[in-house]
N, C-alpha and C positions, 0 to 999 in steps of 0.2 A: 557230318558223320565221318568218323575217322573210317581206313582203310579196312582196320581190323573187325570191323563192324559190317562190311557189306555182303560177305556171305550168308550174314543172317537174315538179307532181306526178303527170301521168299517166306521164310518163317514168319517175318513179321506179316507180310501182307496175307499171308493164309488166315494169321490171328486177325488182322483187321476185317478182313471179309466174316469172319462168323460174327464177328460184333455187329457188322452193319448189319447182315442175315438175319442177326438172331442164331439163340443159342443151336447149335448140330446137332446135340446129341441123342435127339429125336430122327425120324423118316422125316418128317413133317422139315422139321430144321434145316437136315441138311440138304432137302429139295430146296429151301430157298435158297440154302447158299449156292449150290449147283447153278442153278438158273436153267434156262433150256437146252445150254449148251450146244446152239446152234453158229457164236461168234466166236469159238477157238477153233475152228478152221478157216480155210481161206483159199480162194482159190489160185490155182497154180497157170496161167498159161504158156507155159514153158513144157507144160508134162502133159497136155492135152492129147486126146489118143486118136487114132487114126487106124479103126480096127476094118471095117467096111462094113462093120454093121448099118451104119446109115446110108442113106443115098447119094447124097452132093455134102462133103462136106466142105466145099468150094465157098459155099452160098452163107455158113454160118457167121452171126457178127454178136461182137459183145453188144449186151442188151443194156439198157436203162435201170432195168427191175430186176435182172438177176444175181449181183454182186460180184461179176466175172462170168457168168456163164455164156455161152455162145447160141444162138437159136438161131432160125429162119422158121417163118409161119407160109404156107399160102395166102398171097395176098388179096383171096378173094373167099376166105376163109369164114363162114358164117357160123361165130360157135354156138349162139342161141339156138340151132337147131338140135344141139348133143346136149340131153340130161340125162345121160348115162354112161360108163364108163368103166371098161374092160381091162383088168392090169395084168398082160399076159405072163404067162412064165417067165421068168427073169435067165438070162442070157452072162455063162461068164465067160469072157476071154482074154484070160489071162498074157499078159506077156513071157516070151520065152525064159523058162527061171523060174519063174513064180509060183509052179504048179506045186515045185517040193519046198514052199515055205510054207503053205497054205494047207492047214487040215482040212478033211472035206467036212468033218463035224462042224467045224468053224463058218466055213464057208455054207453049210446050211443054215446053220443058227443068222447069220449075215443076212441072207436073201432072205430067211423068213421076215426077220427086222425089219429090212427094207421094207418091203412086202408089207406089213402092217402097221408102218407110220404113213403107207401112201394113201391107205382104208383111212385110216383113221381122218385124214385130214383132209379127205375129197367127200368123205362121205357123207357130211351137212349140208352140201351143197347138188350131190349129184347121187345117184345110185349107181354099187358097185356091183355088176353083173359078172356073171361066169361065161356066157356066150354073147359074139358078135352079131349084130344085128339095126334096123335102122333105129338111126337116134344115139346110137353108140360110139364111143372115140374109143378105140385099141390102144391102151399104150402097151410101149414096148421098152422093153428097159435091158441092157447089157452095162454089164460092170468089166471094165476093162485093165482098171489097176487097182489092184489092193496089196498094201505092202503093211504090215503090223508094227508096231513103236517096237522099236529095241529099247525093251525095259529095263536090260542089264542096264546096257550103255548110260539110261537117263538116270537108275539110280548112283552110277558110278560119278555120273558129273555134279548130281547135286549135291552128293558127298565130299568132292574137292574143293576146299576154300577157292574162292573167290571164282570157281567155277562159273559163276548166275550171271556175273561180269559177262565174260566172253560168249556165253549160250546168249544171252538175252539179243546180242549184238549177229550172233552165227549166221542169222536166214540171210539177213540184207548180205552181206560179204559172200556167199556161197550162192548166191541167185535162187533162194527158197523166199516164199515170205516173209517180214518182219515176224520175230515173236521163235520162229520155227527153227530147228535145230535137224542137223544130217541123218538121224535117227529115229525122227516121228514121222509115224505111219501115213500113208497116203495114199488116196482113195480116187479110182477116176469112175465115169457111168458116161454112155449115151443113148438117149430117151427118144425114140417116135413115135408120133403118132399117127393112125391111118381111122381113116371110115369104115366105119362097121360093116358096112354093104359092100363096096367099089376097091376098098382097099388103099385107095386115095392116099399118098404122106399129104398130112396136114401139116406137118409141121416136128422139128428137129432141132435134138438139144445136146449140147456137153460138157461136159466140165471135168476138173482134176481139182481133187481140195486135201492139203498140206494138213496134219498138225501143227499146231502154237502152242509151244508150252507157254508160252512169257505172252498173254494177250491181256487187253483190257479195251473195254469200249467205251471208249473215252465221253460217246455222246450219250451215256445211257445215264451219266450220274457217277458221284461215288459210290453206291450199291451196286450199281450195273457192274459197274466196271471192276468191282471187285469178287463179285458173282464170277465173269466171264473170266478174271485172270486165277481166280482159285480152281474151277473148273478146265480150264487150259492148264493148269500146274499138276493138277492131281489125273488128269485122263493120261499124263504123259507116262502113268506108272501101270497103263493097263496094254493090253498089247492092242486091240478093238476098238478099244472105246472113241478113239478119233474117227473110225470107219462108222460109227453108229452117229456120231455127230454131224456128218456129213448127211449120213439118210437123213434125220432128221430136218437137216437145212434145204435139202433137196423136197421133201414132202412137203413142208411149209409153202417154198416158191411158187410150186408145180398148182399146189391147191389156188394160192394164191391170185394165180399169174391167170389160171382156165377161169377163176371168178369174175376175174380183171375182163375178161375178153367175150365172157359169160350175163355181162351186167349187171351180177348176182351178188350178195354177200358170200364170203368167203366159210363161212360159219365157226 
């Protein structure tokens, strides 16, 4: 492919993803090509936060199962006894600066979000109460970084020839993840959990997860992978939608992770 030719390549792979999807032009459609758009983020540990919302954050280590994220469990930790599950008011603390980028409309719409991809995806498996009590695990959730995609910036770059060149290459060279560019949004959280009765931390989580405009997942297929980088292409023109991708990957794990520890299906 000649020189003259490579700025066109995000357009091409946008077209190739609806082919492989199937047609967009439906809700229906353009959900598959979306996909769940839980693998164009990524997590950052370089921006991991240090708010004091947790206890020991000494003790945390990258985990096996959470694609970067950082935990510590009590190691005497019996979760068969919790089949139920408390998601207390969600906690934001922001870093200095942050408060005048951030609408509070926004930031409610945000934690509601949060908030009900956690329901959503705990709640096959466990019942989600409103009060503490035994048999219950408290989580507790603070969002510590949220910064919005400058969407100027990313329509200005994908309008520069040969711009998609040096974006695609940006993260690595600037210490962001592959894929991610100095202007997409970036979301941190840290999650504990305590005993319904005693108060107990059971156990403590965090993470900071980057936008990827330029991502694909390489192990899911050509559709995968074309799902994930049209989805990473197009969220990069919303100013949120990478902070909702993040919830989302965060719900998924969290569900996942208490099943894992649970003996339970996932559901």
């Amino acid at each position: 492919m000649s020189r003259d030719n490579l700025h066109w390549l995000p357009g091409i792979a946008l077209v190739g993803a609806v082919f492989v999807a199937g047609c967009a032009s439906t809700d229906s459609g353009m959900s598959a090509l979306m996909g769940s758009g839980t693998d164009v983020t990524a997590s950052d540990p370089a921006r991991f936060t240090d708010s004091g919302f947790l206890s020991d954050y000494a003790r945390l280590k990258p985990t096996p199962w959470g694609n970067g994220i950082e935990c510590w469990r009590d190691p005497n930790l019996d979760a068969k006894q919790y089949d139920k599950i408390m998601i207390a008011r969600m906690v934001v603390m922001l870093k200095p600066g942050q408060q005048k980028g951030v609408d509070p409309t926004d930031l409610k719409t945000l934690t509601d979000y949060f908030h009900n991809a956690l329901v959503k995806a705990l709640k096959p498996q466990m019942s989600v109460v409103e009060k503490p009590g035994r048999g219950v695990v408290v989580m507790r959730v603070a969002l510590t970084n949220l910064v919005p995609t400058g969407v100027a910036e990313s329509v200005a770059g994908t309008l520069v020839p040969y711009a998609f060149i040096a974006e695609a290459g940006s993260g690595v060279a600037t210490g962001r993840p592959a894929g991610s560019t100095p202007y997409l949004g970036e979301t941190g959280m840290e999650m504990q959990f305590r005993d319904g009765v005693s108060g107990a931390v059971l156990g403590e989580c965090r993470d900071t997860e980057i936008g990827r405009k330029y991502a694909a997942d390489l192990d899911a297929g050509a559709a995968g992978a074309a799902q994930t980088w049209a989805s990473g292409y197009l969220n990069s023109f919303q100013s949120w939608a990478y902070a909702k991708n993040a919830f989302d990957k965060w719900a998924t794990l969290t569900a996942r992770r208490i099943a894992q520890l649970r003996g339970v299906k996932p559901g």
